[in-house]
C-alpha positions as CSV (number, residue, x, y, z in Angstrom):
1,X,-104.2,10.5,21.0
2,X,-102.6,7.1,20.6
3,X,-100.1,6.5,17.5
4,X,-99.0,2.9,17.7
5,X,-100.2,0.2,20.7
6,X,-98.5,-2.8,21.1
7,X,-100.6,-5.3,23.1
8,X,-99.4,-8.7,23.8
9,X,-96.7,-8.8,21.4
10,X,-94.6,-12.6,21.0
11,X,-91.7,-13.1,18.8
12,X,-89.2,-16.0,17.9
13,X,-86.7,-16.5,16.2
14,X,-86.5,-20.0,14.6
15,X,-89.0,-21.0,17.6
16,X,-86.8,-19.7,20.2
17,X,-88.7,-16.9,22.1
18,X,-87.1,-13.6,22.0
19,X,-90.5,-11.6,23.1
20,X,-92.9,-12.4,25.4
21,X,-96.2,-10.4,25.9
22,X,-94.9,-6.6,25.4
23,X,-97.1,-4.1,25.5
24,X,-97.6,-0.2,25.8
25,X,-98.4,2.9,23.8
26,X,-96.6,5.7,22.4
27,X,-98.8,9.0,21.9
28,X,-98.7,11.6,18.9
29,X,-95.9,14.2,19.4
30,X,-94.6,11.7,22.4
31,X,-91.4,10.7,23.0
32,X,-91.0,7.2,24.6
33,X,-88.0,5.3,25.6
34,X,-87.3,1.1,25.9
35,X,-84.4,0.4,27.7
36,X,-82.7,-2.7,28.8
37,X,-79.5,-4.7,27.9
38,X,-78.9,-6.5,24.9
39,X,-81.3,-9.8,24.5
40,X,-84.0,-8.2,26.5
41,X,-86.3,-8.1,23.4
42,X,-86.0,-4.2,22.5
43,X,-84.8,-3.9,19.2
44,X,-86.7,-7.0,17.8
45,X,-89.8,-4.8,19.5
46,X,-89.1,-1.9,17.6
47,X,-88.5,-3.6,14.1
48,X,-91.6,-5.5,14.6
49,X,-93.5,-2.6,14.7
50,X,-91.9,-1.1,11.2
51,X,-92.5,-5.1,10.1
52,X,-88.6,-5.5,9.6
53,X,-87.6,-8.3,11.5
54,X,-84.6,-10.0,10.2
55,X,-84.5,-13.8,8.8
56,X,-86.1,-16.0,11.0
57,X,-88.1,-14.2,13.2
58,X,-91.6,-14.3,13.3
59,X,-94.1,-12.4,14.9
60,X,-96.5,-15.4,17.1
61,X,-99.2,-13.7,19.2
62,X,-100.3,-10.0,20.1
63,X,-101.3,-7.2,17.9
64,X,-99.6,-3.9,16.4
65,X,-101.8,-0.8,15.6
66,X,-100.4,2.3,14.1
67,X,-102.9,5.3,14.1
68,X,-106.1,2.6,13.9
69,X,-104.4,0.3,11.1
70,X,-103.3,-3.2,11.6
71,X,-99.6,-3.3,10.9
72,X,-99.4,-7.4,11.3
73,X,-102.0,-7.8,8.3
74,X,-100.1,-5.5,6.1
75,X,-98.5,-6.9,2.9
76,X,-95.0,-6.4,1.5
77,X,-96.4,-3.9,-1.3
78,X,-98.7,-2.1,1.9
79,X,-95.7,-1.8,3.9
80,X,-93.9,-0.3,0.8
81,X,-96.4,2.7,1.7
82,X,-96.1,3.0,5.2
83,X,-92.3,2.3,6.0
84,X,-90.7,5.6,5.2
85,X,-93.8,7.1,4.6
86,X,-95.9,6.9,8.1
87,X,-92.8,5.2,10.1
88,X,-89.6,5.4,9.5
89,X,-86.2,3.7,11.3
90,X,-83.1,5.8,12.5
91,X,-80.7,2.6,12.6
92,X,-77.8,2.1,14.8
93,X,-74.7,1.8,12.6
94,X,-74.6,4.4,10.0
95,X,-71.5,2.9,8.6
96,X,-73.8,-0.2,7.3
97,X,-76.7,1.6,7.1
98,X,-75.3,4.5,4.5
99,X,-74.5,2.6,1.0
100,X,-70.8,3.3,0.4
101,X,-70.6,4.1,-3.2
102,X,-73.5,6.8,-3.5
103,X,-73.4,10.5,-2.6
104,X,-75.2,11.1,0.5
105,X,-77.6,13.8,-1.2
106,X,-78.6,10.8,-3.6
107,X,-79.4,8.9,-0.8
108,X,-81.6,11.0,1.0
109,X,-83.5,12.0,-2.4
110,X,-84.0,8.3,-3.0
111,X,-86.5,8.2,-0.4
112,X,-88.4,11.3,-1.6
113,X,-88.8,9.5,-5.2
114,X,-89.5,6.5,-3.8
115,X,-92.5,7.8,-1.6
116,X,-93.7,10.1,-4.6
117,X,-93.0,13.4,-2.6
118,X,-90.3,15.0,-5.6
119,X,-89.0,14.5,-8.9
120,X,-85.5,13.9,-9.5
121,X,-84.5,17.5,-10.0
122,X,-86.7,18.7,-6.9
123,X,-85.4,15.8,-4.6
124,X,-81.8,17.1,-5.3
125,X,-82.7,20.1,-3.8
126,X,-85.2,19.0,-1.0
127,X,-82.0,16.6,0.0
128,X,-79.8,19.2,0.9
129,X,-83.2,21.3,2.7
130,X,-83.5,18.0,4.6
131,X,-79.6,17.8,5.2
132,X,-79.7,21.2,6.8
133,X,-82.6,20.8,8.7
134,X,-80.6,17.4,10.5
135,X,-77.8,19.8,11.6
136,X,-75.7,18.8,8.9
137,X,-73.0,22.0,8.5
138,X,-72.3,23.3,4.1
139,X,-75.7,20.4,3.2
140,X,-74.5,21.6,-0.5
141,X,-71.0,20.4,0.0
142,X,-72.0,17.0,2.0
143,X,-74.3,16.5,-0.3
144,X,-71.7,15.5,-2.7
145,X,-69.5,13.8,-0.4
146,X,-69.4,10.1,-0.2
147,X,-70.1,8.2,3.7
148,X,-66.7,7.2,4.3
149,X,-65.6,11.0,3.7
150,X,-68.0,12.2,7.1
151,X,-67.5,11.4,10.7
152,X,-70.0,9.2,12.9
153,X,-71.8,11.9,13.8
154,X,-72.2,13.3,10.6
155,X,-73.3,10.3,9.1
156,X,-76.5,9.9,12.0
157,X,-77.2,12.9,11.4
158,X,-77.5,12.3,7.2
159,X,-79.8,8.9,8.4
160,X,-82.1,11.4,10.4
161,X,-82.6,13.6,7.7
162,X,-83.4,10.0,5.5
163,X,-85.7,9.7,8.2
164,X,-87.5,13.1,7.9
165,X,-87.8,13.1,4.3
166,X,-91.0,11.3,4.1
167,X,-92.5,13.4,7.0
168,X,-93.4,10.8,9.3
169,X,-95.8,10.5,11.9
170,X,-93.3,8.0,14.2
171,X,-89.7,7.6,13.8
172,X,-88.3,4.8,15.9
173,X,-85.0,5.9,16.7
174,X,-82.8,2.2,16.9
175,X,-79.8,2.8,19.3
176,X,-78.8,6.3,17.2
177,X,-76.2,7.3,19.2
178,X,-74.6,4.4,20.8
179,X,-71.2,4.6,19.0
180,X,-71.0,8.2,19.4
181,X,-69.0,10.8,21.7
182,X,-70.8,11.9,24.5
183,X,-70.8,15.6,23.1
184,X,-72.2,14.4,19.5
185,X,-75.1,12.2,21.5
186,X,-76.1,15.3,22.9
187,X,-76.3,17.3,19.8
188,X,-77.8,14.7,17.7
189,X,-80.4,13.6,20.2
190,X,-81.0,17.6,21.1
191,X,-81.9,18.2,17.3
192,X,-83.9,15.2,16.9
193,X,-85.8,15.8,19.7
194,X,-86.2,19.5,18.9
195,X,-87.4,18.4,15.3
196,X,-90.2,16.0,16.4
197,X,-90.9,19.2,18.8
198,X,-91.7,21.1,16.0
199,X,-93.2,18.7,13.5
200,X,-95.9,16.8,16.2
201,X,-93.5,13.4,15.2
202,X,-93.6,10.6,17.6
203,X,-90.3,8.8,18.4
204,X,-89.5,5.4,19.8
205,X,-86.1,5.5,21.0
206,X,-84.6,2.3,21.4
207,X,-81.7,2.3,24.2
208,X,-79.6,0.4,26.9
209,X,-78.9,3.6,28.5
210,X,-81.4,4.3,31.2
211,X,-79.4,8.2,31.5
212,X,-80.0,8.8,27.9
213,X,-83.9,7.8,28.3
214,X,-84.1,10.1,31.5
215,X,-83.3,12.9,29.5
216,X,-85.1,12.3,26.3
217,X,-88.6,10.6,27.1
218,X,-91.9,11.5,28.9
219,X,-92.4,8.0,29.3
220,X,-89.8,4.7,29.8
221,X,-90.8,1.3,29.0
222,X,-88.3,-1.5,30.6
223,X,-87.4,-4.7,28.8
224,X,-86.0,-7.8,30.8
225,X,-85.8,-11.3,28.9
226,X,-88.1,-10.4,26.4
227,X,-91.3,-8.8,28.9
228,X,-91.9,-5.1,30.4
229,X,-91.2,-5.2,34.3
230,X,-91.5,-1.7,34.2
231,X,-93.4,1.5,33.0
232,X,-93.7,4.9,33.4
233,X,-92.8,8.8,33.8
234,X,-91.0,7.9,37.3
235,X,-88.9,5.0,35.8
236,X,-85.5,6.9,37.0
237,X,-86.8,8.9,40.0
238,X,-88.6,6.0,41.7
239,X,-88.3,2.3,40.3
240,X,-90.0,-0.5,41.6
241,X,-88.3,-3.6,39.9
242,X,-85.2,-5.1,41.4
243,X,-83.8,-5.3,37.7
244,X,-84.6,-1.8,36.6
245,X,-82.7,-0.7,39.8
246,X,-80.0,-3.2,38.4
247,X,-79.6,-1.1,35.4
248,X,-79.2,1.9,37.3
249,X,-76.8,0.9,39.9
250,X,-74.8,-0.1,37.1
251,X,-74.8,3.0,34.6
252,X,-71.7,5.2,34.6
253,X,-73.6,8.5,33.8
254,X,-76.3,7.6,36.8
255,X,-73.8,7.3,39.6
256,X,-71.7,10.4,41.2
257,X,-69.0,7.7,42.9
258,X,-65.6,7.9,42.1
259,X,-62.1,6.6,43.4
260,X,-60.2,7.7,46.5
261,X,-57.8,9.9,45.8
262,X,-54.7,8.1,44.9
263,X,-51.4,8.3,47.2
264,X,-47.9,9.5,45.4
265,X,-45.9,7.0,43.4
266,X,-43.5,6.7,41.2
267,X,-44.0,6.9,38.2
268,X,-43.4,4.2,35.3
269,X,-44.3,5.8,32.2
270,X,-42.9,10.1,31.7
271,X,-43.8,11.4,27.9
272,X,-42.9,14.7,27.7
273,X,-43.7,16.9,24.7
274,X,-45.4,14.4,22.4
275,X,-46.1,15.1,18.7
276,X,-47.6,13.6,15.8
277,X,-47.5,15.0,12.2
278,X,-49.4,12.7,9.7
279,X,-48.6,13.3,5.5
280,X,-50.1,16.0,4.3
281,X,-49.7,18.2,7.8
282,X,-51.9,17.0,9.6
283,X,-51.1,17.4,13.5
284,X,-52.7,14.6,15.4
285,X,-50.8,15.4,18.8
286,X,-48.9,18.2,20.0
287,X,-46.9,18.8,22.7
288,X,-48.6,16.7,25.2
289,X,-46.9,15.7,28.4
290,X,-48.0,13.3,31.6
291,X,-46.9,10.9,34.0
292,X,-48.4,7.2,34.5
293,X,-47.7,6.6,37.9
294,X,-46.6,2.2,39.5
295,X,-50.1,0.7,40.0
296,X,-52.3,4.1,39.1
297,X,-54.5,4.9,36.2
298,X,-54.3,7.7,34.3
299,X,-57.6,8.0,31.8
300,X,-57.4,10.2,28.3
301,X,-60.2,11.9,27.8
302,X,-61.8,13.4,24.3
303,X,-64.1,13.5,21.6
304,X,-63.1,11.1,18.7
305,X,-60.1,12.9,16.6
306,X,-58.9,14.9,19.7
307,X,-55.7,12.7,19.7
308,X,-56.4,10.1,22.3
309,X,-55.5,6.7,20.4
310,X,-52.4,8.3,18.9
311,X,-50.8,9.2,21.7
312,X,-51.2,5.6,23.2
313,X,-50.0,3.8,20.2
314,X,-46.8,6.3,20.8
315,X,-46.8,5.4,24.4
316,X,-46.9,1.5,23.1
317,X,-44.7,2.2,20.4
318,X,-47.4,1.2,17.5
319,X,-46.7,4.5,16.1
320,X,-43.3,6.6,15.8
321,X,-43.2,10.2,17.5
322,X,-42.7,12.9,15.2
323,X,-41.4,14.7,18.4
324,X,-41.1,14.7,22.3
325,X,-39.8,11.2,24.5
326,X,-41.6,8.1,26.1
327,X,-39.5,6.8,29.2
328,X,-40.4,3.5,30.5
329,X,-39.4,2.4,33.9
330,X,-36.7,5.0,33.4
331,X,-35.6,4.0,29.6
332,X,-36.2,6.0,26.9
333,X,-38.3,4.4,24.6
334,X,-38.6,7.0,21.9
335,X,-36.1,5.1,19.2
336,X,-36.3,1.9,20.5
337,X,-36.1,-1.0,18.0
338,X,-35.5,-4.5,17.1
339,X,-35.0,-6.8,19.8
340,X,-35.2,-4.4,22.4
341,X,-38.5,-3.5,21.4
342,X,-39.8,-6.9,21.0
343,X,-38.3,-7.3,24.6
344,X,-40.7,-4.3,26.0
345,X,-43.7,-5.9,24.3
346,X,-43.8,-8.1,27.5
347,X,-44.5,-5.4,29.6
348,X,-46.9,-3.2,27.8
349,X,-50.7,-4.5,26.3
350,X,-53.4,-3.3,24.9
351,X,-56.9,-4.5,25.5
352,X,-59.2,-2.8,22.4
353,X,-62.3,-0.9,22.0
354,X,-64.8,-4.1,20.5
355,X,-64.5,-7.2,21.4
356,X,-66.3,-8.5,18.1
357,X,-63.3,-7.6,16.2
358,X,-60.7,-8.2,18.3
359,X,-60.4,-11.8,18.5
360,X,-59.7,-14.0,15.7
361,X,-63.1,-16.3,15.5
362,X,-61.3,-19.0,14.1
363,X,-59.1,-19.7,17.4
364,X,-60.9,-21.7,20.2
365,X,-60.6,-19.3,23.7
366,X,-57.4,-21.0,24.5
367,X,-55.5,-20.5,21.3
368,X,-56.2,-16.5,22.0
369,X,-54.9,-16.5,25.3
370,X,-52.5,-18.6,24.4
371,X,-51.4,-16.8,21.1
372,X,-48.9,-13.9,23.1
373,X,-47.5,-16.9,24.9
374,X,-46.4,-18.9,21.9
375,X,-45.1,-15.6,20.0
376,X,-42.5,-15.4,23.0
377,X,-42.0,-19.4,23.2
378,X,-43.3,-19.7,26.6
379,X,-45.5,-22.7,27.6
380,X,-49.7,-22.8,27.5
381,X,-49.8,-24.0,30.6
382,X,-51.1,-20.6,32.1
383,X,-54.4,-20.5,30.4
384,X,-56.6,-21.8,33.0
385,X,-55.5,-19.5,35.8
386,X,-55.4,-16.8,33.5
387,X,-59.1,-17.5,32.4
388,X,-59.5,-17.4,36.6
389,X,-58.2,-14.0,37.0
390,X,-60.9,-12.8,34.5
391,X,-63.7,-14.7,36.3
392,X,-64.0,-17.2,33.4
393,X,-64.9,-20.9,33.9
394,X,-62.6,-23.0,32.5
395,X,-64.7,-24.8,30.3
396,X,-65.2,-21.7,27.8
397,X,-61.0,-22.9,26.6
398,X,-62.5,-25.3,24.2
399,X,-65.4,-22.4,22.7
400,X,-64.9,-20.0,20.0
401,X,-65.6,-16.3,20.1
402,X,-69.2,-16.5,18.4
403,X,-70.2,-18.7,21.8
404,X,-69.7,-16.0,23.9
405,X,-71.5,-13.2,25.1
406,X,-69.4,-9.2,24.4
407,X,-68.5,-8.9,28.4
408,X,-67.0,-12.5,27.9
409,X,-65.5,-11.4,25.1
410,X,-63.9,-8.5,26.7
411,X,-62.8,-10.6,30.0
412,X,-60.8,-12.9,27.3
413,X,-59.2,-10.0,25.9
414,X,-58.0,-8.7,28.9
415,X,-56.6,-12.5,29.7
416,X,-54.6,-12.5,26.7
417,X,-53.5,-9.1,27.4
418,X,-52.5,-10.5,31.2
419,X,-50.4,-13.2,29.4
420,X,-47.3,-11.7,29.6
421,X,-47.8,-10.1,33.1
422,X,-46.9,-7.0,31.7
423,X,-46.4,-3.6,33.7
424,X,-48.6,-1.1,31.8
425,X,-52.2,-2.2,30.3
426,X,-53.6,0.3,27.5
427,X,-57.1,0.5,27.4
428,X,-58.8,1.9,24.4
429,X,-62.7,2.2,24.8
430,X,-62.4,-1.1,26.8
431,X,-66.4,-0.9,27.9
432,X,-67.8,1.9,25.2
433,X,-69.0,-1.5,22.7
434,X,-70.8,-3.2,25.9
435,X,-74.0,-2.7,27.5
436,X,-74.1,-0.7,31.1
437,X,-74.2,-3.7,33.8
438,X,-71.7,-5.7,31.3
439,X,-69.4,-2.3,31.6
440,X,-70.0,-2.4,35.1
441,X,-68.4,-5.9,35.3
442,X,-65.7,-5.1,33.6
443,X,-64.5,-2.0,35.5
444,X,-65.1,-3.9,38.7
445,X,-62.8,-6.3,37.2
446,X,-60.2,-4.2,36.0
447,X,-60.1,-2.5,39.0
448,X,-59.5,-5.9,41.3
449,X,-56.6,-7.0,39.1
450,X,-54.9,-3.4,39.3
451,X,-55.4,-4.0,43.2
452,X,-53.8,-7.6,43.1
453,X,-51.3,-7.1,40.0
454,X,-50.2,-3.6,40.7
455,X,-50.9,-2.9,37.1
456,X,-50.4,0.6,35.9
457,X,-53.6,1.8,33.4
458,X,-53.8,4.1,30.1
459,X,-57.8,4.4,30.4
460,X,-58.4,5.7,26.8
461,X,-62.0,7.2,26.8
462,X,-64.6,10.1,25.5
463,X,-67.3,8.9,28.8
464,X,-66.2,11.0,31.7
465,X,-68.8,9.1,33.7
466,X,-67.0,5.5,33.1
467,X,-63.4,7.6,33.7
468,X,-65.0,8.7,37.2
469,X,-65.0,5.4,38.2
470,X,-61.6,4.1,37.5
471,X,-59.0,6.9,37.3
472,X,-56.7,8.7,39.4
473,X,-55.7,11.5,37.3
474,X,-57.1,12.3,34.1
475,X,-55.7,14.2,31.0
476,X,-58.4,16.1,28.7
477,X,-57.3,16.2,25.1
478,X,-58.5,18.5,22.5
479,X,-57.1,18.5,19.0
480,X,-54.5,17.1,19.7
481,X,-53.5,19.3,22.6
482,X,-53.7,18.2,26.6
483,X,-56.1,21.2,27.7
484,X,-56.3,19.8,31.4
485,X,-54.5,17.6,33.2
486,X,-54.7,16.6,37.3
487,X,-55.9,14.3,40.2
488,X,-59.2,13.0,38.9
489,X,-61.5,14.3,41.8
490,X,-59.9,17.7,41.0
491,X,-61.1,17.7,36.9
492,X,-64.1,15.9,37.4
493,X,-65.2,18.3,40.3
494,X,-63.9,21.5,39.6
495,X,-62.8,21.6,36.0
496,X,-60.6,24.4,35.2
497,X,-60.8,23.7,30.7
498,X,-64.2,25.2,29.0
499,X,-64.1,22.0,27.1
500,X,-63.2,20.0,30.1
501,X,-67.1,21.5,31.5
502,X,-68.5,21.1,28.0
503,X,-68.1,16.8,28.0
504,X,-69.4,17.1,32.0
505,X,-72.1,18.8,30.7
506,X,-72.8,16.2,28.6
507,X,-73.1,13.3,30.4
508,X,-76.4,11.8,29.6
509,X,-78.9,11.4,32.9
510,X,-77.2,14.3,35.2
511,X,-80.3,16.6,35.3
512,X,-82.2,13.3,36.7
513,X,-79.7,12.5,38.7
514,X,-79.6,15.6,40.5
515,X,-83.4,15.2,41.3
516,X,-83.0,12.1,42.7
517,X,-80.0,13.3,44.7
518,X,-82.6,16.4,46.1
519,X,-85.2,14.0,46.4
């Protein structure tokens, strides 16, 4: 039985066209996916059908039915009745989407008063039912607790059981595990596939990850510029349409290739025994110990909170060790201070996990690249051809941040981190924010300029399927504590750590891949 059909949708947004004749069904009980990269028209599909597009956007052609009713002719007070009730939206972000100064058990029994399903006492309680039944571990004690006081994961979880409180029919799941570690994605997209199991609930889930739709959906629907060039229960098996193939070509967890082993070299960064103690006790890092061999990459591997970002702001020298030595180019580093320090800034930069946030949008594109230069009094001159070496035009000098596109962003980020020519590049998430053929780009690039600069690489990461396809040796961390640690063809292939297995394991799209390897 068909839930909602979308026939011939068209959206703008201030009469710019963002969707163009889209059209397909999701059944009762069915789980269907819509993939493609940002600005392909997915999310704007999806809040069009829950009638929550933002300012501007207006719905001009095509019709929306949700089990026989006319969602487009629906007014504000009607939709009051059916959004939360009949549909209801796992967003993206749960750090904007969670209000910061109520409990999280007063937020999920909101929506039970609102829709008339409890009373106050009898929501109270119904919120932490609904909090268990999301996965969320001691619902009693969360309950209580404020957003900012649970992890990502958590915090999805607490907006999935927002979203099963007013038993719906369809929940349109928005991008719901995006920001997450590949290990939480699995558990959070295994229990809200397992609940829509139980319940009969439809789910639209919204992603750019064609490995994450392979696992998840009878059925994919993919977006390009606004129209479906492609449907079906074969989408990942057997694709027709050049760009659908694009999309696989380029994701990470869709491809088995990896680097050629890497011959011996020196190495340019030695930390031995590394340790972090925060106030209060709290041991971030503990006795790790690698090598970062001349011109190499070495990737960090690990959930959030396992101690990957810690140890490279000690490698940097962001952060001071509470134990254990950094040598650099055969100088320990460890206490190094004052001028000295500033001296070594040259030769070690960081390129960070989003590249919304990373560059100041007040600065045009060449004060950014520029800015490490005039901290160290050296000429501006060198903007263009660094702009080059990223594969930027050099008309984007004179644009601001907001006038460029998140891989552009990224490639400016790693020019101003090129400024200095330094030895050693730190990159934390570099790809994680960006969509799969974007990432694509951007490893592609980061490996040419390793190739031509010799660069050495600290590949910070919790995707072992982006780490496949840029390291040499990678180091698994766990708690704080390096659990495995080798040539990457050796951990990736034959991993030695249970944990090491468990983020393998979790790689979204590997049980499809293998069928198409055997097919």
């Amino acid at each position: 039985m068909t839930l909602l059909r979308i026939s011939g949708l068209a959206v703008s947004y201030k009469d710019v066209p963002a969707v163009r004749d889209v059209g397909f069904d999701v059944g009762a009980g069915e789980v269907v996916a819509v993939v493609g990269e940002s600005g392909s028209g997915k999310s704007t599909t999806a809040h069009a059908a829950i009638g929550l597009l933002p300012r501007g956007g207006r719905v001009d052609g095509g019709s929306i039915t949700f089990d026989g009713r006319d969602l487009l002719s629906l007014s504000s007070r009607q939709w009051r009745s059916v959004r939360g009730r009949e549909i209801a939206l796992v967003p993206q972000d749960p750090a904007v989407s969670l209000n910061p100064v109520h409990r999280i058990g007063d937020q999920v029994a909101e929506v039970l008063r609102i829709h008339g399903l409890a009373d106050r006492r009898s929501a109270s309680v119904q919120a932490i039912e609904l909090l268990e039944r999301a996965g969320v571990p001691s619902p009693e004690l969360r309950a209580r607790q404020y957003p900012h006081q649970l992890s990502g994961g958590l915090r999805q979880r607490v907006l999935i059981a927002a979203a099963l409180a007013g038993r719906p029919k369809l929940i349109i799941a928005d991008e719901p595990t995006s920001a997450l570690d590949v290990t939480v994605q699995r558990r959070i997209l295994d229990h809200l596939t397992a609940l829509a199991l139980d319940s009969g609930t439809a789910i639209l889930l919204i992603t750019h990850d064609l490995g994450v739709a392979a696992d998840r959906a009878s059925r994919i629907v993919v977006l390009s510029q606004g129209s479906v060039v492609e449907e079906g229960s074969s989408v990942v098996s057997a694709p027709t349409h050049p760009y659908t193939r694009q999309l696989l070509a380029a994701a990470p967890s869709m491809t088995s290739a990896s680097r050629e082993p890497a011959p011996p070299a020196e190495p340019l960064v030695s930390v031995r025994d590394l340790a972090k103690t925060f106030d209060g006790g709290i041991r971030a890092v503990d006795g790790v110990s690698f090598d970062i061999p001349r011109g190499q990459t070495l990737a960090l591997v690990g959930e959030s909170g396992s101690g990957k970002s810690t140890t490279a702001r000690m490698v940097l020298r962001l952060e001071t060790p509470s134990a254990g030595s950094v040598v650099f180019d055969g100088q320990d580093i460890t206490t190094l201070g004052g001028a000295e320090l500033r001296r070594l800034r040259r030769r070690m930069q960081i390129v960070y996990q989003n590249p919304y946030a990373s560059l100041n949008p007040k600065f045009s594109i060449e004060d950014v690249v520029a800015e490490p230069l005039r901290a160290f009094g050296l000429p501006r001159t060198a903007v263009p051809s660094l702009l080059d070496q990223v594969a930027l035009p050099a008309s984007v000098a004179r644009r601001k941040p907001a006038e460029l596109s998140g891989g552009q962003r990224q490639r400016v980020a790693i020019a101003r981190a090129l400024a200095l020519q330094p030895d050693l590049l730190v990159c934390d998430e570099p790809v994680s924010a960006l969509d799969v053929s974007v990432q694509a780009q951007i490893l592609r690039l980061l490996a040419e300029l390793q190739s031509s600069l010799g660069l050495s690489y600290l590949f910070i990461s919790h995707d072992l399927a982006v780490v496949r396809q840029l390291a040499d040796h990678v180091g698994v961390l766990r708690d704080g504590v390096l659990v495995e640690l080798g040539p990457a063809g050796q951990v990736l292939a034959q991993p030695r750590a249970e944990y090491t297995k468990e983020l393998l394991a979790a790689i979204p799209g590997r049980a499809a891949q293998e069928v198409s390897t055997l097919g």
